[in-house]
PAPALUM-842054 format. One record per residue (C-alpha): residue number from 1; x, y, z. Coordinates in steps of 0.05 Angstrom, whole numbers, always signed. Each point is the difference from the previous one (the first is absolute). Last residue first. Example, Ala and Ser with C-alpha at 12.3 -4.5 7.8 and 13.67 -1.06 7.14 Angstrom:
2
    nr       px       py       pz
     2     +273      -21     +143
     1      -27      -69      +13
END
This chain:
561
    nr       px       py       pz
   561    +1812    +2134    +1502
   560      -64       +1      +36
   559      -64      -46      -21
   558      -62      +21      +53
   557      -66      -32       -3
   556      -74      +20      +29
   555      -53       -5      +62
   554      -30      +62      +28
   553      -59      +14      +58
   552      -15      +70       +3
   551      -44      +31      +54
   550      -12      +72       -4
   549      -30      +46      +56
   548      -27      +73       +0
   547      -48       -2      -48
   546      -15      +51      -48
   545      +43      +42      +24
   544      -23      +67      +33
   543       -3      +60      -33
   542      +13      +63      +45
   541      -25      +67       +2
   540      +42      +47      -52
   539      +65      -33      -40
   538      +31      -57      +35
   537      -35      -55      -40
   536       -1      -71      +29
   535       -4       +8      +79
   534      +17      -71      +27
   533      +66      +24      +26
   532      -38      +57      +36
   531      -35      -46      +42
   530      +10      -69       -5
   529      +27      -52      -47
   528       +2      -70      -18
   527      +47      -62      -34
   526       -4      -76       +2
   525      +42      -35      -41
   524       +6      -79      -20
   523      +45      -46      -30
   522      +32      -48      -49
   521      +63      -11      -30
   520      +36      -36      -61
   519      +69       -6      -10
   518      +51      -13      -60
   517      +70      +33       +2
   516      +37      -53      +63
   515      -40      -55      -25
   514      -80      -19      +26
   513      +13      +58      +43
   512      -66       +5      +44
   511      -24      +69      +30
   510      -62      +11      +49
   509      -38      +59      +25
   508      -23      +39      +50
   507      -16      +72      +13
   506      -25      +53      +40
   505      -11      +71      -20
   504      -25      +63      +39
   503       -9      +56      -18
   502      -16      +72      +63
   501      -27      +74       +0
   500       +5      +60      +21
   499      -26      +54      -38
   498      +30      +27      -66
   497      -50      -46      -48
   496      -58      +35      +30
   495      -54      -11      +46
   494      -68      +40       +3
   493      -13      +54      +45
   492      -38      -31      +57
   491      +37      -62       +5
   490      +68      +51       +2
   489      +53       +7      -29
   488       +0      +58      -35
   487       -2      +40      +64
   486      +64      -33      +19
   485      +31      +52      -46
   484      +30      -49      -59
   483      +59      -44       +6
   482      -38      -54      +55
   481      +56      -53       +6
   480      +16      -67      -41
   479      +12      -63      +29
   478      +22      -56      -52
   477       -8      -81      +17
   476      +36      -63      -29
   475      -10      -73      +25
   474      +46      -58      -38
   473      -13      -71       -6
   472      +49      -50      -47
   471       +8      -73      -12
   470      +51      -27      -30
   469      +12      -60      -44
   468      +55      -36      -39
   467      +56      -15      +64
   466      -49      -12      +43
   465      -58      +31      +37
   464      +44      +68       -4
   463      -38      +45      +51
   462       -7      +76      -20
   461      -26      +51      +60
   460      -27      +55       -7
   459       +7      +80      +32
   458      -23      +77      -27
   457      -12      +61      +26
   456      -10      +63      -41
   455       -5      +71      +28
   454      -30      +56      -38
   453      +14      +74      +23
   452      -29      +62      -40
   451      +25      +62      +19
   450      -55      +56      +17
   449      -56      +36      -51
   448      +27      -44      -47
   447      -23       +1      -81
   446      +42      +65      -19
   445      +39      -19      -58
   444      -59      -46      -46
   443      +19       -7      -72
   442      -52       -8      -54
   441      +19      -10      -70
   440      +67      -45      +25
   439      +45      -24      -65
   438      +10      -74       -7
   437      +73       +4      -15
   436      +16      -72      +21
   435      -12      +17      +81
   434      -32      +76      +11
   433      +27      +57      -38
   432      -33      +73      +15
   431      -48      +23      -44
   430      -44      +33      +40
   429      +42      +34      +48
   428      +44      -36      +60
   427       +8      +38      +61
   426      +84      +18      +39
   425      -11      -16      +83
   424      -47      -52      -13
   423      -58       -9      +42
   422      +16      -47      +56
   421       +5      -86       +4
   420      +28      -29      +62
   419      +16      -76      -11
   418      +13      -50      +60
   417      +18      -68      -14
   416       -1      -65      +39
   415      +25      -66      -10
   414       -9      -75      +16
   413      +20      -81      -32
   412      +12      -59      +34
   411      +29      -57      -48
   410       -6      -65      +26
   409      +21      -73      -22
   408      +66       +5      +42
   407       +6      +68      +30
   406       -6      +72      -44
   405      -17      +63      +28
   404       -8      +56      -41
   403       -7      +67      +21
   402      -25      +70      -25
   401       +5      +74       +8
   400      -29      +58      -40
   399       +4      +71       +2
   398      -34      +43      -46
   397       +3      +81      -24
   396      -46      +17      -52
   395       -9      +72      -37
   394      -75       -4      -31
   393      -38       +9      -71
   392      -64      -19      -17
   391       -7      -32      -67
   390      -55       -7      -55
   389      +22      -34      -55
   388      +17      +17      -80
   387       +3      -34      -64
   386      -75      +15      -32
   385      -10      +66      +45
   384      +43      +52      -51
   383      +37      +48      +24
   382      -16      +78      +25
   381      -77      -21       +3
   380      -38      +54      -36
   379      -22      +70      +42
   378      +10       +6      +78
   377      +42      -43      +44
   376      -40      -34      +50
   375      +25      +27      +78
   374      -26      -64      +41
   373      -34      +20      +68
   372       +0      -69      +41
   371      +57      -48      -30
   370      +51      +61       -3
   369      +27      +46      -37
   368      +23       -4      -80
   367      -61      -25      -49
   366       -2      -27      -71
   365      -61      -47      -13
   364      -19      +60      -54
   363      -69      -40      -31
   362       +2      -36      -68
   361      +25      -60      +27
   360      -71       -3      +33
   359      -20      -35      +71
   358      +18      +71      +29
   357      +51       -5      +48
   356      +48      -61      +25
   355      +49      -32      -55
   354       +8      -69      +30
   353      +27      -16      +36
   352      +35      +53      +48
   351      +70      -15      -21
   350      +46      +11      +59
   349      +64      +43      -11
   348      +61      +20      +44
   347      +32      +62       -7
   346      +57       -4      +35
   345      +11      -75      +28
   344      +37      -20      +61
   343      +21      -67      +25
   342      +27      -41      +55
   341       +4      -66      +13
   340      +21      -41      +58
   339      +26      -77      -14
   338       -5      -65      +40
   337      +20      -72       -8
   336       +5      -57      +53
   335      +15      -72      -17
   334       -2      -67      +40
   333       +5      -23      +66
   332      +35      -59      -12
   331      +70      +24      +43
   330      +13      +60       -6
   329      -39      +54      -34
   328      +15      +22      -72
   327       -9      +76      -13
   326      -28      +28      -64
   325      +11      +76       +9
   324      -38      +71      -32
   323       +6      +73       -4
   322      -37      +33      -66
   321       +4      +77      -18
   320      -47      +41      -46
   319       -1      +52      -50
   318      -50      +27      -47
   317       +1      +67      -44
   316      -57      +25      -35
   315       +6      +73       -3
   314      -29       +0      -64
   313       -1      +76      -35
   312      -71      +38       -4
   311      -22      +35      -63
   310      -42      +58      +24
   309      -79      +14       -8
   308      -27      +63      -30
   307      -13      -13      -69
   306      -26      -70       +9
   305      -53      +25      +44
   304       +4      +17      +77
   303      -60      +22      +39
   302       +1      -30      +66
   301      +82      +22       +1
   300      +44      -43      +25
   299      +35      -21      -77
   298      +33      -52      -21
   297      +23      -26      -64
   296      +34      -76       -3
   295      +58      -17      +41
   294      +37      -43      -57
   293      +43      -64       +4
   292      +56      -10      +36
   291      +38      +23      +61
   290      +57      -52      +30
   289      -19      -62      +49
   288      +49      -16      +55
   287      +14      -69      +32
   286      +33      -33      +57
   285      +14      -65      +22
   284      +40      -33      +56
   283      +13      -73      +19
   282      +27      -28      +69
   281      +19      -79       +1
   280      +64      +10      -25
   279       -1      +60      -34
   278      -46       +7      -48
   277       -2      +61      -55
   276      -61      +29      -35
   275       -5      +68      -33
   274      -52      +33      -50
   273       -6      +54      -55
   272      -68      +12      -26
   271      -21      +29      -57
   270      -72      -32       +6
   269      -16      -25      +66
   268      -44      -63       +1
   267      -52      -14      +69
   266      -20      +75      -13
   265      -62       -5      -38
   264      -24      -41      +66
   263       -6      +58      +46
   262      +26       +7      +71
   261      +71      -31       -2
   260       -7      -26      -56
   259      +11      -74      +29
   258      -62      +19      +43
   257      -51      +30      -38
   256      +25      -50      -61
   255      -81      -37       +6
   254       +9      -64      -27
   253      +66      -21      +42
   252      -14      +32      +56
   251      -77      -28       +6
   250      +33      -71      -13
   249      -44      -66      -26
   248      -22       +8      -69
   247      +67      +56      -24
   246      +51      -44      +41
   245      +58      +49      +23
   244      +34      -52      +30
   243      -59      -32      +35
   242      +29      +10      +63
   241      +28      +71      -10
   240      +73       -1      +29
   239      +37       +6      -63
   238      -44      +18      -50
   237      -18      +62      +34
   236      +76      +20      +20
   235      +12       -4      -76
   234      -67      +48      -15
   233      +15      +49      +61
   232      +82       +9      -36
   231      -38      +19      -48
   230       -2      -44      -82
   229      +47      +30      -45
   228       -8      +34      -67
   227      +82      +29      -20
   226      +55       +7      +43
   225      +44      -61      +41
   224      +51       -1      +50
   223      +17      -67      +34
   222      +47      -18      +56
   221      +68      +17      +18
   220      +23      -68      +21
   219      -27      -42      -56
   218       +2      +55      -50
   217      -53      +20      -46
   216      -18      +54      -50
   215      -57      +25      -28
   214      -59       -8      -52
   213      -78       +3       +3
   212      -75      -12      -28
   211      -40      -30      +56
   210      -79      -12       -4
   209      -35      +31      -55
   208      +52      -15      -47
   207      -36      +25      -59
   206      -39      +49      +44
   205      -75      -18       +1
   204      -21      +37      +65
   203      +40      -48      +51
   202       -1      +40      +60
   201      -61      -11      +21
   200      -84      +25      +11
   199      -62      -35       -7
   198      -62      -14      -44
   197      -36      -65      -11
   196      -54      +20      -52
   195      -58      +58      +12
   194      -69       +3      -28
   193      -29      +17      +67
   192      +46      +53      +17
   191      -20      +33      -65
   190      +46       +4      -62
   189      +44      +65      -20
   188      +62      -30      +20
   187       +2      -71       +3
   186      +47      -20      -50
   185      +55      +46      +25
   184      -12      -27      +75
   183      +19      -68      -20
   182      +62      +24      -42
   181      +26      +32      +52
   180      +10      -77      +28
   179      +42      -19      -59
   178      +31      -68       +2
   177      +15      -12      -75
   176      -50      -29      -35
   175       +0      -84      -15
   174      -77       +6      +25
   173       -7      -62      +58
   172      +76       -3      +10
   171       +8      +74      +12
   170      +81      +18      -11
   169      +42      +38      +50
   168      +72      +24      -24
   167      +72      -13       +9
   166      +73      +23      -20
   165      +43       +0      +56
   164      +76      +19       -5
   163      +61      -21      +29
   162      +85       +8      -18
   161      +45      -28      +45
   160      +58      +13      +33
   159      +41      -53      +56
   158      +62       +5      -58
   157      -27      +39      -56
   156      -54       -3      -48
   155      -43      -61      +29
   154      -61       -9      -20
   153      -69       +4      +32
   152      -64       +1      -48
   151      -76       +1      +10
   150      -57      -10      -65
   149      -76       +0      +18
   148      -72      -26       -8
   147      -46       +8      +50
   146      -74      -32      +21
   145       +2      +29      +76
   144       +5      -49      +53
   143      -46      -36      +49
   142      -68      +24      -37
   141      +18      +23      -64
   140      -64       +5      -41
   139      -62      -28      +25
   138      -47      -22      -51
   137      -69      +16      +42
   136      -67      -33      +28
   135      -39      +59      +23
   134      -46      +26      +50
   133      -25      +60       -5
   132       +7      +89      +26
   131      +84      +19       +3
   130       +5      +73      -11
   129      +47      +12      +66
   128      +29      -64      -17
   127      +22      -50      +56
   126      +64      -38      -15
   125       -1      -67      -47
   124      -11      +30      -57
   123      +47      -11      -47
   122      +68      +44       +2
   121      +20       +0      -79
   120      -60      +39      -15
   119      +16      +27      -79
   118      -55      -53      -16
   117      -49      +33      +35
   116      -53      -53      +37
   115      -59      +18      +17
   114      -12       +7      +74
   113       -6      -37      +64
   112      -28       -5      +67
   111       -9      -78      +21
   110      +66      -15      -46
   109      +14      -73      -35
   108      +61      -20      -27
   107      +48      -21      -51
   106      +70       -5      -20
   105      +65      +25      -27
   104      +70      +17      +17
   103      +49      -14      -57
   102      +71      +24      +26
   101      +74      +23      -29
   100      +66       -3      -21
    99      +55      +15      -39
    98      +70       -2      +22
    97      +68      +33      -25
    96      +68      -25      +31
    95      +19      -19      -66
    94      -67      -43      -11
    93      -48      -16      +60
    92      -58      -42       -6
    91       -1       -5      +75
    90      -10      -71      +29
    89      -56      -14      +41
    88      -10      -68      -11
    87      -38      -62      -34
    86      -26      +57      -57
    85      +67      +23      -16
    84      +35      -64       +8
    83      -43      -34      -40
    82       +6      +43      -62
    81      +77       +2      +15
    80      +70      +27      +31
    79      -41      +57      +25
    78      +44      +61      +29
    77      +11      +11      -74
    76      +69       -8      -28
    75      +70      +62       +0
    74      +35      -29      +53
    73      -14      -77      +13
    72      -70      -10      +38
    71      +11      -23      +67
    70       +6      -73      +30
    69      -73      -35       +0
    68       +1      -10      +89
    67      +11      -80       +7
    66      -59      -50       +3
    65      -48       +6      +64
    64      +20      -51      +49
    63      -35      -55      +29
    62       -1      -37      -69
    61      +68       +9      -13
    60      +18      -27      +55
    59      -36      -65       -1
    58      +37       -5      -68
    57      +71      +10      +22
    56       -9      -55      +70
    55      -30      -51      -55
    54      +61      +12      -39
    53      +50       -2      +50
    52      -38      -65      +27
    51      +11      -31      -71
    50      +73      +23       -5
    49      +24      -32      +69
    48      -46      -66      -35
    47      +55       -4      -56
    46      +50       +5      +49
    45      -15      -55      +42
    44      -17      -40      -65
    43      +74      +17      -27
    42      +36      -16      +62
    41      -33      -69       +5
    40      +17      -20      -59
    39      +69      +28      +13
    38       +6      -49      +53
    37      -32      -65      -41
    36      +65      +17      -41
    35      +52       +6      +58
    34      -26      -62      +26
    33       +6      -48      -72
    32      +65      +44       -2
    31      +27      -46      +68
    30      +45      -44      -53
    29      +46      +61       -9
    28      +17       -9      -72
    27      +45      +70      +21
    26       +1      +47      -66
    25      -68      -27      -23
    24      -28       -6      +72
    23      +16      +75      +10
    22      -31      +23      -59
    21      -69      -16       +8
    20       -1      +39      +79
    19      +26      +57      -40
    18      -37       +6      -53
    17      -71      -11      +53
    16      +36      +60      +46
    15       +0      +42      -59
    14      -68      -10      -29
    13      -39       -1      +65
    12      +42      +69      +19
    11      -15      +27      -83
    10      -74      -25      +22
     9       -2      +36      +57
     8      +10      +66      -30
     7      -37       +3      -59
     6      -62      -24      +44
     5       +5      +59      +42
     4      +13      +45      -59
     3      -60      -23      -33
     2      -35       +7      +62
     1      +19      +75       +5
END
């Protein structure tokens, strides 16, 4: 712009000084002595017009940020450059195909801790059942899981457009895939005592542990997709949980009780079809999960042997239904978004970690009733014990609402969900599939005397500081009722891990963006339990936890791309 400026006037100094030179030559006008002194004059005036219009360009420019980088021509990366890609957020994006991903690392200190597994890709930030020292740790994935992945949208027709998902979860401190069967698998057999971090998900290992899926899209219609998909509970979760789903500081987001809709092997459906379509500020989702996998050989008899048990057939389908709005309120008073979420789940398992019995994999761990009067299965083991978990087996129902309020610097954050777990209406048998074809040697059908109801609450606040740094704290608690004959229950009789009982988490933590991929965080988390939630074995009189508190300071890194 200020070489144009100062194109400009000097073509108007140029032409009026021509023609004030050639008038005297045509006229020997004896007053060109004036005229020339005139056009002196003309030519400093505007010489100091272009020096102010300069001044006036650069004070500008460094008030303002410098213009938006114009797109990436059809067919080049999102990222125009080296520098670009690490000074923004640009997608590296090629043909309407992206890949991206996160490195989530750091380390911390635990008051109740165990060794580490290197197939853990949750930490241990939460309160362990089997918990018992003190421990600084590597802590793996703390605001986001470690991932690696490949997305695509392109355009076939008019308005149409291809998608898929291709993504999986990667353990920064081991390079394994994220495989939390895998912590029970290498504990089987040991004492309680010699135990590593165990715990229970729905990434088990899978190639593309977390998403793995294809549809179609249409502005207007919406988006239809089949394939490895994350619940409708697990978007709804990210959305309006505080901490986003942060595995150091969120009980919701560690622990998939909630986003599964009552067990956390269910926050991914596999062969899955799902639905979402917006309209204006209304959106709709729903989702259905077909049959896979095997149901394993069952039998109700307290005798049964291989011989006499039956082949059972998976009945477990999934569904679930999402209502939500992000409403703008006049004037500057910010934001408001809400959803409801439903979802069922037939068949439902939750890995009992891990394999509970004799303290020998040479012993038949398979059983088929309940929690209290097991039915073993007579003779050899019907599969093998050195790929296989423990499960108990439920039908879930869960509803779940939450809010978001966001105003200025503030985001308010609350929800509730209510899940009702019952025996299932078709068993599992030893056998039966369990997340990334672990196989289930002990399978638990008849483990509530009455329906099982957990309630999570949950509510935080996040505060941007500035435009870099937030600051986040988030409260979580989950209410569980007495499942067992209140006799059970009792001081006198002995607590067990299906009596009432309460967690709670708290949380607070910090997050700087040095650039828009690199931050670094720190924080703390306190979590304890009560009651039957801090029951660790649910098989005869109960085990208590070691300790029933955990505090778990963190500090770490994050690159995303």
């Amino acid at each position: 712009m200020t070489s144009s400026i100062r194109r400009s006037l000097a073509a108007a100094g140029v032409a009026s000084a021509l023609g004030v030179l050639s008038f005297p030559a045509m006229s020997a006008d004896p007053a060109s002595a004036d005229d020339l002194k005139s056009l002196k004059e003309q030519v400093q005036k505007q010489q100091r017009q272009i020096e102010r219009l300069e001044e006036a360009q650069a004070r500008q420019a460094q008030t303002q940020p410098p213009n938006p980088a114009q797109p990436a021509p059809p067919g080049s990366s999102g990222c125009a450059s080296t520098r670009e890609f690490f000074a923004t957020d640009c997608p590296l994006t090629w043909h309407g195909i992206t890949v991206f991903g996160v490195y989530d690392v750091g380390v911390g200190w635990v008051s109740h801790g165990l060794p580490e597994n290197g197939f853990n890709y949750e930490g241990e930030s939460l309160i362990n059942r089997n918990g018992n020292h003190s421990q600084f740790v590597v802590a793996p994935n703390n605001l986001s899981q470690t991932s690696l992945g490949i997305k695509g949208k392109e355009e076939f027709l008019h308005d149409w457009f291809v998608v898929f998902n291709a993504s999986t979860g990667i353990n920064p401190q081991s390079g394994q895939l994220a495989n939390m069967a895998a912590t029970n698998t290498t504990n089987n057999g040991l004492p309680r005592s010699s135990y590593s971090i165990t715990g229970d998900g729905a990434r088990a290992g899978q190639p593309f542990n977390d998403e793995f899926y294809g549809g179609v899209s249409s502005t207007y219609l919406g988006t239809l997709t089949f394939g490895r998909q994350r619940a409708l509970g697990t978007d709804a979760m990210l959305a309006y949980d505080p901490a986003g789903g942060a595995y150091s500081f969120s009980f919701i987001g560690y622990n998939g009780t909630m986003a599964g809709g009552g067990d956390t092997e269910d926050t991914r459906w596999d062969d899955a079809m799902k639905y979402r379509v917006a309209y204006g500020p209304v959106h709709f989702g729903a989702m259905y999960k077909f049959v896979e996998g095997s149901g394993g050989c069952y039998s109700a008899s307290a005798t049964w042997t291989a011989a006499t048990c039956t082949g059972e057939e998976p009945h477990n389908t999934a569904y679930g239904f999402d209502l939500g709005a992000d409403y703008v309120l006049g004037g500057d008073y910010g934001k408001l978004s809400a959803d409801v979420v439903f979802q069922h789940y037939n068949q439902a398992i939750s890995v009992v970690n891990p394999l509970l019995g004799p303290e020998s994999l040479t012993q038949p761990y398979q059983s088929t009733l309940n929690s209290i009067n097991t039915n073993p299965i007579s003779g050899n083991n019907l599969i093998g014990t050195s790929n296989t978990e423990y499960g108990i087996v439920t039908d879930n129902n869960a509803v779940m609402a939450a809010a978001r309020y966001t105003w200025q610097q503030f985001k308010l954050f609350a929800g509730y969900e209510h899940i009702r777990q019952t025996n299932p209406s078709n068993p599992l048998g030893v056998g039966a599939s369990a997340q990334g074809g672990y196989l289930l040697s002990g399978v638990e059908d008849n483990n509530l005397d009455s329906p099982k109801i957990v309630q999570i609450w949950w509510t935080g606040v996040k505060y941007a500081y500035d435009d870099n740094t937030d600051i986040t704290a988030s409260w979580y608690h989950q209410l569980q009722n007495d499942f067992r004959v209140p006799s059970t229950c009792s001081p006198k009789a002995g607590f067990r891990s299906s009596c009432a009982g309460t967690l709670n988490e708290v949380s607070l933590y910090a997050d700087h963006h040095f650039t828009r991929r690199f931050d670094v965080f720190a924080g703390v988390a306190y979590s304890d339990v009560s009651g039957g939630l801090a029951i660790a074995i649910p098989h005869g009189p109960g085990v208590p936890y070691y300790h029933n508190n955990n505090l778990a300071p963190t500090v770490g890194g994050r690159f995303t791309f």
